[in-house]
Structures are given as C-alpha cells and as structure tokens.
MIMARVO-778522 format. One line per 5 residues: number of its first residue (from 1); their letters; for each residue x, y, z of C-alpha. Coordinates in Angstrom, 2 decimals. Last residue first. Layout:
! MIMARVO-778522
NUM> a> X:Y:Z | ...
This chain:
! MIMARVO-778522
422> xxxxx> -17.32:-5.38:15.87 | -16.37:-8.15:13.29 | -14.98:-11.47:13.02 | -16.71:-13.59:11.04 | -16.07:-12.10:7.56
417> xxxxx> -12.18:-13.42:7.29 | -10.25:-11.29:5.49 | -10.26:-10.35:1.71 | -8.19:-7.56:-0.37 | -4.78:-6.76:1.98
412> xxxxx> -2.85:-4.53:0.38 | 0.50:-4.53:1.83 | 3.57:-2.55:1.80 | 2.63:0.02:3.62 | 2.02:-2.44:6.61
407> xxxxx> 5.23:-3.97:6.26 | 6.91:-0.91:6.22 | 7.16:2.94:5.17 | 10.01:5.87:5.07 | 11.81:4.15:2.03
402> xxxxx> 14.75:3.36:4.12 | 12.19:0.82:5.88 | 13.10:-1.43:3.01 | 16.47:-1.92:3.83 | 16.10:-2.90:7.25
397> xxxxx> 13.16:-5.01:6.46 | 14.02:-8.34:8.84 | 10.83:-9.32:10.43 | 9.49:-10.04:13.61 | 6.34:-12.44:13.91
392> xxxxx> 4.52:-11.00:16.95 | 1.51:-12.96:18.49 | 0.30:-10.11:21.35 | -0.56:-11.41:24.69 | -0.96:-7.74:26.06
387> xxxxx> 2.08:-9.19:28.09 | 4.03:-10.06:25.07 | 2.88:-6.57:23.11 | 4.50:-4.32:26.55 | 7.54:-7.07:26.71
382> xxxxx> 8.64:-6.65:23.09 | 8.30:-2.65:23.38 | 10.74:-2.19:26.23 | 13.12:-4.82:24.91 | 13.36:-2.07:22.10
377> xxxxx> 12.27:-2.69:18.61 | 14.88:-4.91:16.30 | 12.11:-6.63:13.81 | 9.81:-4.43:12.18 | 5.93:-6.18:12.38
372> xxxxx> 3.74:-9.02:11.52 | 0.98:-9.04:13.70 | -0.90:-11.30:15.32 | -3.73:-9.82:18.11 | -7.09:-10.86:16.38
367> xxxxx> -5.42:-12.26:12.65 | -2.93:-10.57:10.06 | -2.22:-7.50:11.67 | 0.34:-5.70:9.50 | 3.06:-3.25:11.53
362> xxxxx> 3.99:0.01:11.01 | 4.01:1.01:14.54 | 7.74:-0.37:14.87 | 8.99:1.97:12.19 | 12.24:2.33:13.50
357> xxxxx> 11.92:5.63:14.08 | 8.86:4.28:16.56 | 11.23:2.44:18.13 | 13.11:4.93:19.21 | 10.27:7.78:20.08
352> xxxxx> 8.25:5.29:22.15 | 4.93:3.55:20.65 | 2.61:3.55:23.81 | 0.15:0.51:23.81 | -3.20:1.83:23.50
347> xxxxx> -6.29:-0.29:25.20 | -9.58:0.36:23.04 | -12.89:0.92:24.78 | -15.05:2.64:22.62 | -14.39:5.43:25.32
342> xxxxx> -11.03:5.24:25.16 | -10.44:5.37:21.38 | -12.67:8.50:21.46 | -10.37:9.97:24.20 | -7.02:9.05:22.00
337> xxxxx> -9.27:11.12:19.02 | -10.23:14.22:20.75 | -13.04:15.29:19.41 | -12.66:18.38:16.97 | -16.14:17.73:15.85
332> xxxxx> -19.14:15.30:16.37 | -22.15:14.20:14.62 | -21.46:15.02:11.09 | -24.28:13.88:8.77 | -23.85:10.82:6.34
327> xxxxx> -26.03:10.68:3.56 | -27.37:7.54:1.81 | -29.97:5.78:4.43 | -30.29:1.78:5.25 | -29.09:2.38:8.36
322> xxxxx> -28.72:5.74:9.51 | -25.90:8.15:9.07 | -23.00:8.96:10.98 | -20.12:11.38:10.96 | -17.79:11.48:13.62
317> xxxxx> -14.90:14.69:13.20 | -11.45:13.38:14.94 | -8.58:15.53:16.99 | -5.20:14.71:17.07 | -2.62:16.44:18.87
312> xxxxx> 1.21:16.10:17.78 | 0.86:19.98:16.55 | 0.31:21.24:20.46 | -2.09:23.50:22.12 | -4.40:20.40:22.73
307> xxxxx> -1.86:18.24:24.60 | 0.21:15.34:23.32 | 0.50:12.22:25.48 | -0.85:10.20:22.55 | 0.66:11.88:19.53
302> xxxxx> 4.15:11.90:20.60 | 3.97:8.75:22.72 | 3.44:6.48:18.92 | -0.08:4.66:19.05 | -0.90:1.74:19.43
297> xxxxx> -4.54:-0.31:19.44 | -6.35:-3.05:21.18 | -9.76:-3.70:22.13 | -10.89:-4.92:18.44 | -7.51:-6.48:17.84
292> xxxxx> -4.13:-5.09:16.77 | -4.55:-1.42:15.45 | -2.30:1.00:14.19 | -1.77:4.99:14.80 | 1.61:6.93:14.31
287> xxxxx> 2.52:5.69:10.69 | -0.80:4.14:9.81 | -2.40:7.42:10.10 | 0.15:8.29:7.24 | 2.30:11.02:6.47
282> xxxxx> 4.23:10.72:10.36 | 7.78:10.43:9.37 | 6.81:13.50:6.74 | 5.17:15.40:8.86 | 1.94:17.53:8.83
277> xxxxx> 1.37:17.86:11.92 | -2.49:18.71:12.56 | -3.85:15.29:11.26 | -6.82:15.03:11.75 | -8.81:11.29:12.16
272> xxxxx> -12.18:11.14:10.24 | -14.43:8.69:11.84 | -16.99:7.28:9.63 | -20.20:6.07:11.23 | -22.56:3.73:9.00
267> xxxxx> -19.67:1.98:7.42 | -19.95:0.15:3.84 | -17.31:2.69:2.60 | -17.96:3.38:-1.12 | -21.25:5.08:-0.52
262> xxxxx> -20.38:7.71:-3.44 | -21.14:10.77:-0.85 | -18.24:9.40:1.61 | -15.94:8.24:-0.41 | -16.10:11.58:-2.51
257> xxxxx> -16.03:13.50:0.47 | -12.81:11.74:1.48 | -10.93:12.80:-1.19 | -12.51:16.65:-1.00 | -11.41:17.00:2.64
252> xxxxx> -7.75:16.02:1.84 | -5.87:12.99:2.26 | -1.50:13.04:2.03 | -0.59:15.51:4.44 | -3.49:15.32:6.58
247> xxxxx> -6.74:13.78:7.33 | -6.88:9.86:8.12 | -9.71:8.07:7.76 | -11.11:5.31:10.45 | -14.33:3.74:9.68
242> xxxxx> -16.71:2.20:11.87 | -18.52:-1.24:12.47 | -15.70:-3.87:12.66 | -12.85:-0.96:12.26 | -12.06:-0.59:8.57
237> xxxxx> -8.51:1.41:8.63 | -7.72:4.26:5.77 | -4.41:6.51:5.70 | -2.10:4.47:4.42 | -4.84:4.03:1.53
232> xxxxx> -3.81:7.24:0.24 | -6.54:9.79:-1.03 | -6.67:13.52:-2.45 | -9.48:15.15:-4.11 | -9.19:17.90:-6.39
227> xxxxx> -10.56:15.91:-9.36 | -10.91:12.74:-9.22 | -10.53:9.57:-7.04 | -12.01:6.71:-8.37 | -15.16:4.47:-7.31
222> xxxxx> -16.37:0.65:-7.30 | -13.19:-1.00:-8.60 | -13.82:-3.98:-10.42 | -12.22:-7.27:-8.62 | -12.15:-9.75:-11.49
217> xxxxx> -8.19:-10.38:-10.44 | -7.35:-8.83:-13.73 | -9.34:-6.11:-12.75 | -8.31:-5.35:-9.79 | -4.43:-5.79:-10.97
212> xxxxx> -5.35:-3.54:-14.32 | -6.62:-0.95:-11.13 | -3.22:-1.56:-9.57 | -1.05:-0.21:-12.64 | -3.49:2.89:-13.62
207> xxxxx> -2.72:3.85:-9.89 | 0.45:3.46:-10.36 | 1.38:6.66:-12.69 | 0.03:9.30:-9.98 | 3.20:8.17:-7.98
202> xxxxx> 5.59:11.03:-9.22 | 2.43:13.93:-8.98 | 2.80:13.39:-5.25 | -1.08:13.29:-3.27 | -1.87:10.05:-4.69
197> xxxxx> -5.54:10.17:-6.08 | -6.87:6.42:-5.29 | -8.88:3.63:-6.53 | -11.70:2.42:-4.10 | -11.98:-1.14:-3.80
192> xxxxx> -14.89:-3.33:-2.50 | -17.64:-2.79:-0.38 | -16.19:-3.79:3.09 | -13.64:-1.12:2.44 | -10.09:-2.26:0.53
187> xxxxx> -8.44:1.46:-0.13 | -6.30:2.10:-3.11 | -2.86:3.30:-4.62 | -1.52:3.57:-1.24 | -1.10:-0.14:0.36
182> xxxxx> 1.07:-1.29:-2.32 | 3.99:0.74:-0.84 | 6.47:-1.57:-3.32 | 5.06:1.35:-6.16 | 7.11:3.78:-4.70
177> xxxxx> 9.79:3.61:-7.49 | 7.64:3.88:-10.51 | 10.22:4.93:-12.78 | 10.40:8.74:-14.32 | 13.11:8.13:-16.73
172> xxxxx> 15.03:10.44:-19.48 | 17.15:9.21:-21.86 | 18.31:11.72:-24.37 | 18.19:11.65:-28.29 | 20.31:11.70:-31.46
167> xxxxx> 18.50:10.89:-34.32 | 19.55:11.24:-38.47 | 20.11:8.05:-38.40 | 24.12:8.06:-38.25 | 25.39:11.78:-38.75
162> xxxxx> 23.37:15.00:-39.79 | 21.60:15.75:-36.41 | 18.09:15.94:-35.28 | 17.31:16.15:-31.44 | 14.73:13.66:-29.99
157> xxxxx> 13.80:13.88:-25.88 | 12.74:9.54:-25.39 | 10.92:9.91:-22.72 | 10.58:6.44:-20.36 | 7.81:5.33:-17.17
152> xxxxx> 10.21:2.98:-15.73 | 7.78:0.16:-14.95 | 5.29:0.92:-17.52 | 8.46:0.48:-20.02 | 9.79:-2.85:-18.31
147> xxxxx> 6.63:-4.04:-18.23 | 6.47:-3.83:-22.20 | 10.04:-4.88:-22.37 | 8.60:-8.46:-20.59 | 5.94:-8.67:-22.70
142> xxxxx> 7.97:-8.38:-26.01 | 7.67:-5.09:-27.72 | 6.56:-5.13:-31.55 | 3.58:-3.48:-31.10 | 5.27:-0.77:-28.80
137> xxxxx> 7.74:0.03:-31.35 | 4.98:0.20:-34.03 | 3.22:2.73:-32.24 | 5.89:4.43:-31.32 | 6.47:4.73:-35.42
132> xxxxx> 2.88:6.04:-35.78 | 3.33:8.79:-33.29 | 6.41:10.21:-34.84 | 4.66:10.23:-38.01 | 1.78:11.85:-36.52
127> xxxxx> 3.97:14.68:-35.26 | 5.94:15.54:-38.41 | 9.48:17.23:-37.31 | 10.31:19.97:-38.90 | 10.60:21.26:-35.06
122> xxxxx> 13.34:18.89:-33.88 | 13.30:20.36:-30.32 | 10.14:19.80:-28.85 | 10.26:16.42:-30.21 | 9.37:14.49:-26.66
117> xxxxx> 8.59:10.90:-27.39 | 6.97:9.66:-24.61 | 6.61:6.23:-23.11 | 3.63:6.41:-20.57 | 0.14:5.72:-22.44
112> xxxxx> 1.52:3.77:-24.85 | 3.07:1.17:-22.17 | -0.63:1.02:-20.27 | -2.37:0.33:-23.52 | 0.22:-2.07:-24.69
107> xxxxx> -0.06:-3.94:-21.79 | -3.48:-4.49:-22.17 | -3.11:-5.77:-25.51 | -0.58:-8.05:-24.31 | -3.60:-9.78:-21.98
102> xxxxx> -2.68:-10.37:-18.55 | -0.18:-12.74:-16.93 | 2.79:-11.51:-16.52 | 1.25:-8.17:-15.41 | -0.28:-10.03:-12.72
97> xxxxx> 2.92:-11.75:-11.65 | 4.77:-8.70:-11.15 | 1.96:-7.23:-9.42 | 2.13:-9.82:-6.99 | -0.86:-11.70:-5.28
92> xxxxx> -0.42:-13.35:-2.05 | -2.50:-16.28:-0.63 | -2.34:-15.92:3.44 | -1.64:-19.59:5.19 | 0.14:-18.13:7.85
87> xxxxx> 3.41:-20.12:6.02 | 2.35:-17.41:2.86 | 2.85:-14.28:4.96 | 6.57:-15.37:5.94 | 7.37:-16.53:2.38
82> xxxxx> 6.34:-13.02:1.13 | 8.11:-10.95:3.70 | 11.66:-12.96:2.54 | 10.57:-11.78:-0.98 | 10.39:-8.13:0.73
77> xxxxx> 13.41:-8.76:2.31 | 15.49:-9.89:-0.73 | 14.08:-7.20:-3.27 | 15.48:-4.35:-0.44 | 18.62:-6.34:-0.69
72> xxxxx> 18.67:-6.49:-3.89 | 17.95:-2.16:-4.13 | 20.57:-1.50:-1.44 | 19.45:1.58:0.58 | 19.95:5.28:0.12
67> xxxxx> 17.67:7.38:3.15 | 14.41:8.79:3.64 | 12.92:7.94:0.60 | 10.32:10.28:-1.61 | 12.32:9.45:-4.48
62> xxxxx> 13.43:13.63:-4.50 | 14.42:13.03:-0.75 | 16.31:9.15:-1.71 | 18.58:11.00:-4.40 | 20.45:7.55:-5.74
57> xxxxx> 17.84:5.68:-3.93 | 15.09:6.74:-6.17 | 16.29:5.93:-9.69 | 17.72:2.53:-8.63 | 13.59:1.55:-7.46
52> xxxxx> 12.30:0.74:-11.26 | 15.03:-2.02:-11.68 | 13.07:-4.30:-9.27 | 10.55:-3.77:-5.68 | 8.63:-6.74:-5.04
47> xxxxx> 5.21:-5.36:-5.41 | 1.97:-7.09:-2.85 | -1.83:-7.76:-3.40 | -3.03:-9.90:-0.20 | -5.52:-12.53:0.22
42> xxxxx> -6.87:-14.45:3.62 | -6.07:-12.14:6.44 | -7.39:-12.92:9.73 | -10.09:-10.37:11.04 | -7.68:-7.34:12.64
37> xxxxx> -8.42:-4.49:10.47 | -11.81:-5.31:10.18 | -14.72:-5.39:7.78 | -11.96:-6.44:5.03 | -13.83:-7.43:1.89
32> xxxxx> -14.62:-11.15:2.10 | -13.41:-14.94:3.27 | -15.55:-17.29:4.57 | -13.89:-18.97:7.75 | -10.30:-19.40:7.16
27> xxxxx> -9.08:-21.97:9.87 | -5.25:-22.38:9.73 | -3.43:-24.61:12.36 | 0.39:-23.56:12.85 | 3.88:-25.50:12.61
22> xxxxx> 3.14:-28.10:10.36 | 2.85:-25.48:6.90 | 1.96:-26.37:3.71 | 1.51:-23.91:0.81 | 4.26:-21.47:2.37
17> xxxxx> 6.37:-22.33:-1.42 | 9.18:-24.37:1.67 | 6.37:-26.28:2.75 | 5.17:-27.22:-0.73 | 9.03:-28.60:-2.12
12> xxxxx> 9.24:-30.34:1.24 | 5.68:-31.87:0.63 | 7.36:-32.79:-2.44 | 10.68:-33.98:-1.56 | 8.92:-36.07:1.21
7> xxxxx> 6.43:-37.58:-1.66 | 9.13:-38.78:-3.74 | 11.16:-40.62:-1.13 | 7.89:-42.29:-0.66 | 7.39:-43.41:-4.27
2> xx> 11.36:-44.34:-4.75 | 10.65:-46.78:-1.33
C-alpha cells in the first residue's frame, strides 16, 4: 500500500513540474530550428524577471515601460507562464538556470566586462592598481554575486577622502531590466541563431547574456549584428517557406542586409514588412501583426483598414533568390503587405483598438491554431478566434504587459516541430 501511495505523490509531484500531463496528448515529431511560426513548439529560452527590473518601474519611460508595475507580481506571472507552457509538453530553458549552471570562469568574464570602477575623480589615482584589485573582487565573488553583478550592470564612481579607507564612492546601476523580452536579443531562423544589435544602448548588455545561453546549450550562433545595423527578434517570423522582417523603429536596412548577405535565414524569398509609424505601442511587427496557422493571421484594425496616404499603412519589399544560389534580388516594392497576405491566402482576424491595448495580438502560437495569449480581450475577440476554431489558453500577465510587450516577447522559441511546413 506505502509503494502505491508513493507513486501517486510522485506522478503528482511530475504533473504539477508540467512533466506529465492527463489532460492533452503530445506528439513531437522531430524537433528543429523553427521553419514555422505555427509548427508545435518543442524548446523555449525564457527570463523570469528579479532584482534587475526595480530600476525600471520606478521611471517606467526611461526603463522603456509603459507604466509602474509590481516587480513579484510580474515574477509570479511569468513563473505562472512557465507551468502553463510546460503542461503542453514544451521544455523551457531559463536564463537564470543557465547561468547557474555554466562554468565560473565564464561568469567572471561577463561580470569583468560590466562592473566599472569609475576614478575620474581621484586623479592620483593608479589605474592598473585599481584594475588589479577588481580583479581580485571578481575572483573572489560567489556565483550567485557574480549574476547578481551581470544582472545589475554596477559602477562603483570613487572619490578620495581622509576618513575610514581612504574611499568614499557612489552606487550607480544600469540593470538589465528588459531582459524578460527574451524574444529580442536574437532571431531563431531555420539555420540557427542570429545574435542581435538592440536598437536602445540600455539593452546592448544582454546580448552577451543570451549568446553564453546558446552556447551553453551547444547552440553556436551562426552570425552577429555589427556595426550600423539594427535587429530585434520581435520583429522576425519564419513562415513555412518565406520570411517575414519587420522594418521600423527597432530594425534598420543595414540589420537586415547582414541577414540577408550572410545566408543566415534558410528562406529563399524574404519579405521585408515597413513600418511607416514609428510607434512605440506598435515597435514590433509582432505588436500589430501575428500569425496562428499557415492560413491564418491577425492583425490590429489600425494597420489593416489603413489607406496608402496614411502612417498605419504597411507596405512590404519581396526579395527572392534561387535555390541553391547566395544572393537574394528584390522582386517587388512598396507592395501592400495586407494584399500580399491575401493573395498567399491568409485569413486576418481584425485586432480592435481595445484589445489590442491590451496586448491581445501579442500572443505565442505554440502548435497549428493554439496560442497562448493575454487573458481579458473583449467577448468580441473570443468569439472571432472560437469560430476560426482557434485553441486559446488565456493567461494572467497584467503586470507584465506594463512593460509594453507579452507572451510572445517574452519567448524565444529555439526548436519546433520540422513536419509542418508551407
């Protein structure tokens, strides 16, 4: 009787990790780079948000947030997010658990490279010295401090004075508090992953952070971001054969050039999506575009009824190459993109102005026409995705949406299911 009493607490135990589940039936065909945005997910990189976030919410415009929100709450709902992708049988990665698992020396690297000592004022002061005993400080961190310091990205400013140690210094921080938007420091394409160039100085720090995850994982990037160019994986959708890449206020020309001309796509046609906006709510092409199933897409009203003399409108450029060749060369320009949609055959579900506020477009597809999205979007909305027969999981992120992103931004999804493809 002990024996089976001791089973039930452990399958319990599992059910409640998301490693069993009784509710759904899982079949992961052979898992690989994401060929489409709507293939069911199989692995996903994910940050639950800690100390690094306080800085931001206590100005939320200068932490690139929209408004304050409660930082344990915001660490409850994205744990909550967790459990819910794990019961659909999805294996999640965390950064926190990466970093407490790779080598200290690594650490060290990445904690060296951020905590400054700033002796700009103390000008007898002897710059290797200073050097040598940070040095020493970092070898004698514990892991945990270590993360804490890449984390929260410290200077120490150093003023001399007569009393105590001689020291007197000031604090000053520059944490990492976007780095819960794990879908921006990189793009997943059907080739592997592309590291970034974030288009806000602030966040240039964690792309360093997710490259360690790559490799950690034994996922070696295949190309970075240099230079001028400018790339944010909110902006990035594989599409069975094609790729979508957004053009705006957060990926420039030169970003995607360097995708393009490095082969780092695995796409013969590459649709580039312009932005003409340039708005904040809207930074993304996930934030007013998203995609459910091969045939089905959404889009928020704004953009979709807009008309050519006005901002909302989107146009695309097509570039396309032949197989087997290198280069691509454009093949279309200023298209209309919501008449491109229609003529590969997509059906758009209109996004209204209220729920899209709510972030309701920022949902993650997780297999052909499930999603895991916002909950509390209109009645209007529910019914539209119901009779589209649309799988909706809801979920609470109420605090997390305060950050102006959602459970799309806040994934990195790094295999899906090979089969399904277009």
């Amino acid at each position: 009787m002990k024996k089976y009493i001791f089973l039930f607490v452990l399958v319990a135990f599992l059910c409640s990790l998301g490693y069993i589940g009784f509710n759904k039936s899982y079949h992961h065909g052979e898992m690989a780079y994401p060929k489409a945005e709507w293939s069911r997910a199989g692995e996903i990189l994910m940050h639950t948000p800690g100390v690094e976030l306080f800085n931001g919410v206590i100005h939320p415009s200068a932490g690139l947030f929209e408004n304050y929100f409660d930082v344990n709450k915001a660490a409850s709902e994205h744990r909550e997010y967790i459990n819910l992708l794990k019961k659909n049988g999805i294996r999640i990665y965390t950064v926190e658990n990466i970093l407490d698992e790779i080598g200290i020396d690594t650490l060290r690297l990445l904690a060296i490279k951020v905590l400054k000592y700033d002796i700009s004022a103390m000008p007898d002061e002897d710059p290797q010295a200073s050097r040598s005993y940070k040095d020493k400080v970092i070898q004698d961190m514990s892991r945990q401090d270590l993360i804490r310091c890449i984390l929260l990205q410290p200077t120490v400013k150093l003023y001399r004075t007569d009393n105590n140690t001689g020291y007197e210094a000031q604090y000053i921080q520059n944490p990492l508090m976007n780095l819960y938007f794990t879908r921006d420091q990189s793009i997943t394409t059907p080739k592997g992953h592309v590291i970034c160039q974030m288009n806000s100085t602030q966040r240039a720090p964690e792309t360093d952070i997710i490259e360690v995850c790559y490799q950690h994982l034994g996922l070696q990037p295949i190309l970075r971001i240099e230079g001028e160019g400018r790339l944010e994986g909110g902006d990035y959708f594989p599409a069975g054969n094609i790729s979508l890449i957004g053009c705006g206020m957060r990926t420039n020309r030169e970003g995607i050039r360097q995708v393009m001309e490095n082969d780092a796509l695995g796409h013969d046609t590459v649709v580039v999506v312009c932005d003409h906006k340039f708005w904040q709510m809207q930074m993304h092409l996930d934030t007013y575009f998203n995609i459910i199933d091969q045939d089905l897409c959404t889009m928020v009203r704004s953009r979709l009824e807009a008309q050519p003399d006005q901002p909302e409108y989107v146009t695309c450029d097509i570039y396309a190459r032949h197989q087997g060749e290198k280069e691509y060369m454009l093949i279309a320009e200023n298209k209309p993109f919501v008449t491109f949609l229609y003529e590969r055959g997509m059906q758009i579900i209109p996004i209204d102005s209220v729920d899209e506020m709510h972030y309701a477009n920022n949902y993650l597809t997780i297999a052909p026409r499930h999603i895991m999205a916002v909950g509390g979007q209109s009645h209007a909305l529910q019914q539209k995705l119901k009779d589209a027969g649309v799988e909706v999981e809801w979920v609470t992120l109420e605090s997390l949406i305060d950050g102006y992103g959602a459970a799309h931004c806040m994934t990195q999804v790094l295999k899906r299911d090979k089969s399904i493809q277009r």
